[in-house]
C-alpha positions, 0 to 999 in steps of 0.5 A: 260735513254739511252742518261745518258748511254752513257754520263756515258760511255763517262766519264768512258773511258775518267776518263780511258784514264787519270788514265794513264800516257801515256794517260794524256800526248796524252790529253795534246797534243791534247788539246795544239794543239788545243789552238795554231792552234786556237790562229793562226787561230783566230789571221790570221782571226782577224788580217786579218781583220784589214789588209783589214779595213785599206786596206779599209781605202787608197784605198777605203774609203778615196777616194771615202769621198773626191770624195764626197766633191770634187763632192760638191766642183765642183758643189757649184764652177759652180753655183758661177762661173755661176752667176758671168758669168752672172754679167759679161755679154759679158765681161767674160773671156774665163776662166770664161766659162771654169771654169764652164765647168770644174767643171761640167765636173769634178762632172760628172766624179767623179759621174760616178766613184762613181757609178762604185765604190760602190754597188747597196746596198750602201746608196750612189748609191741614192744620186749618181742617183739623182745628174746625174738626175740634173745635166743636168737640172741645166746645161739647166738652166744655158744655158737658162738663158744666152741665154735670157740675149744675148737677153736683157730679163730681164727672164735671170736673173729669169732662173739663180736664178732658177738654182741656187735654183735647185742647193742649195735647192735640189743638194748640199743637195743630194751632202751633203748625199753623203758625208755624207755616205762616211765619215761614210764608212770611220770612219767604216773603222778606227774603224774597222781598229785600233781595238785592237783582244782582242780573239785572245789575250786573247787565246794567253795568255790561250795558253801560260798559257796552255804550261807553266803549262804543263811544270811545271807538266811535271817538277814535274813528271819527274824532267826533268827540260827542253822540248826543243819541249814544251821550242821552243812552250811557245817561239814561242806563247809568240813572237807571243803574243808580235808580236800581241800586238806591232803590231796591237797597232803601226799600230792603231797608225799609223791610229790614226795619219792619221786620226787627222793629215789628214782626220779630218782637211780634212774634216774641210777644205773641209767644209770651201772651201764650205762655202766660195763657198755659200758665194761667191754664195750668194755675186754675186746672191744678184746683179743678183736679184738687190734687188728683195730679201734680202735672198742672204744678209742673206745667206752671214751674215749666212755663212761667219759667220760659216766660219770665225765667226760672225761679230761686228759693227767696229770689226773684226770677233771673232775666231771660225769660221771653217777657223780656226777649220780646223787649228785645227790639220793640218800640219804646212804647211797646217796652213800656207797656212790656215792663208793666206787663213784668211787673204785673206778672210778679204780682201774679207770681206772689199771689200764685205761691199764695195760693198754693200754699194755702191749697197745700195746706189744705185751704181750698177756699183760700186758694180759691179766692186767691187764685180767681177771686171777685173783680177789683180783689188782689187775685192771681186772676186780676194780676194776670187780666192786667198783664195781658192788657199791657201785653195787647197794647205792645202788640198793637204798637209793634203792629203800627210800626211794622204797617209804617215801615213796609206799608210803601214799599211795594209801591216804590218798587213797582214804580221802580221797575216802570221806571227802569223800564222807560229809561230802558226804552229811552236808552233803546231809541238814543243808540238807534238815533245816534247810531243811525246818523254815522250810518247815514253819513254813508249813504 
């Protein structure tokens, strides 16, 4: 009984307060002050928001998601690079060796950097512990299997083929996981980015609705056809209104942009680098095995297959493969360089059967040659280092696209939202002063 009371207290001096002129017009600043600060508030707090997703988006997130495929790409290329060490016996060049060396080299460092760079309760901070616990065993391995090759021990090629089941079976998949969960930080982050503050919006325009229709009673009561105080509020919300709108849209834009002309063939590019690294990986451990497993030749059928699609008896492989779905989308230039890639990977594929059929034939030498060769020879090896050329300079094109479509906008929304909310506060004081002149006409 005693709450009723008072809510029948609280009622009568509000019915009270507003069976006065002065007293509707106190309410009505009151509630107008209170929906624009809060449509200011709410766009500063939403639009901010957005400004640090896409800030997110540059800075952050993309990164560390090619990190990842790099980390991938470094550790795939050492173990191609290993076993075509170990083909080369004593003959391997000096590149070779600092090829190898430096793909480790390069995936400890970005291992270090990813491990700097997100949390403890990241997802990634396992797959990045796991992968520096590896690295070392798979690079003792490697020596290993060397030293016993120097030797004349046929336990080198054992040892190798060890490492390089370390590296496939139980490495890339953890490398894989990485990347996995950056790209999935990253599409957080552009989904956060480019969605649209439908709150702040939607108050936007119950604000307006408020000023307008305080203006049109106003009109009635008084016939006092203008408030220049309520005239410069309706104007401020209504730019803030269209700010809001066109600039929260043009940037979502912006990002849409980087994201199907950048990161997406990015990322199909990044796997196609990977497939052709498995391919040539599997190409050169089928002849370290010198047939003592088939599941190399199997491995080569499966992904060059993904890669550039299935190949026909007599014919040339169907389109499909992801050579050609990274093409898909990317900068003219990027094709350019994709459909050289293709073109070197036919040769490659050509040179490939090559070799196997003088290693079937039992022509090891032959396929030997065919297969690594000496530099500036028609080898599988100079067909796939071209292809993998072409392939790096699409990436770094899809990289420059992506860094010219979204680099700013982070930047236009933070100034958005300060914007807003100086309109807002501009509103605030125009319903204050116009308001406040009809309340002094009273006194």
């Amino acid at each position: 009984m005693a709450r009723r009371g008072v809510a029948r207290r609280g009622v009568a001096r509000l019915r009270g307060v507003t069976d006065t002129a002065p007293g509707r017009l106190r309410l009505a600043t009151v509630l107008l002050t209170v929906l624009v600060l809060a449509f200011g508030a709410l766009t500063a707090w939403q639009v901010g928001a957005r400004s640090q997703a896409a800030g997110q988006v540059v800075s952050h997130s993309e990164p560390l998601n090619q990190d990842a495929a790099e980390i991938y790409r470094s550790l795939a290329d050492a173990d191609t690079t290993a076993a075509g060490g170990f083909l080369l016996a004593g003959d391997a060049p000096q590149a070779v060796q600092d090829r190898y060396r430096n793909d480790l080299a390069t995936a400890g460092r970005l291992l270090a950097q990813a491990a700097a760079r997100t949390g403890s309760a990241s997802g990634a901070q396992q797959w990045v512990s796991q992968l520096n616990q590896q690295l070392p065993q798979y690079a003792g391995l490697v020596e290993t299997a060397r030293a016993n090759d120097r030797q004349g021990l046929p336990l080198g090629g054992a040892y190798l083929r060890y490492a390089s089941t370390l590296m496939q079976g139980t490495m890339l998949p953890s490398a894989q996981k990485l990347a996995d969960v950056e790209s999935g930080q990253l599409d957080g982050d552009y989904a956060d980015a480019r969605s649209l503050p439908w709150a702040s919006i939607g108050l936007g325009l119950v604000a307006l609705g408020a000023l307008v229709l305080c203006q049109v009673l106003l009109l009635r009561r008084t016939n006092r056809v203008f408030n220049p105080g309520l005239l410069g509020a309706t104007a401020s919300v209504l730019v803030a209104l269209v700010w809001l709108v066109f600039g929260t849209v043009s940037g979502g834009l912006d990002l849409s942009d980087s994201r199907s002309h950048g990161a997406l063939p990015l990322r199909a590019l990044n796997q196609a680098r990977i497939e052709a690294l498995q391919s040539r990986a599997a190409e050169n451990l089928d002849l370290v095995a010198r047939g003592a497993s088939d599941s190399y030749t199997k491995t080569w059928t499966t992904v060059t297959a993904l890669l550039a699609g299935p190949a026909a008896d007599g014919k040339a492989r169907t389109q499909g493969g992801m050579l050609d779905r990274a093409r898909a989308g990317a900068p003219a230039e990027a094709g350019a360089a994709l459909a050289q890639a293709r073109a070197q990977f036919v040769a490659w594929d050509t040179r490939h059967q090559s070799a196997a059929a003088s290693n079937n034939a039992g022509d090891y030498a032959a396929a030997l040659r065919t297969t690594v060769g000496s530099p500036g020879t028609d080898s599988s090896d100079s067909a796939f280092n071209a292809m993998d050329q072409q392939l790096a300079r699409a990436a770094a094109v899809e990289q420059a696209a992506f860094r010219s479509a979204a680099q700013d906008v982070d930047g236009s929304l933070g100034i958005l939202a300060a914007g807003v909310a100086l309109l807002a506060a501009l509103a605030t004081a125009g319903v204050v002063v116009g308001l406040g002149r009809r309340l002094a006409e009273y006194r």
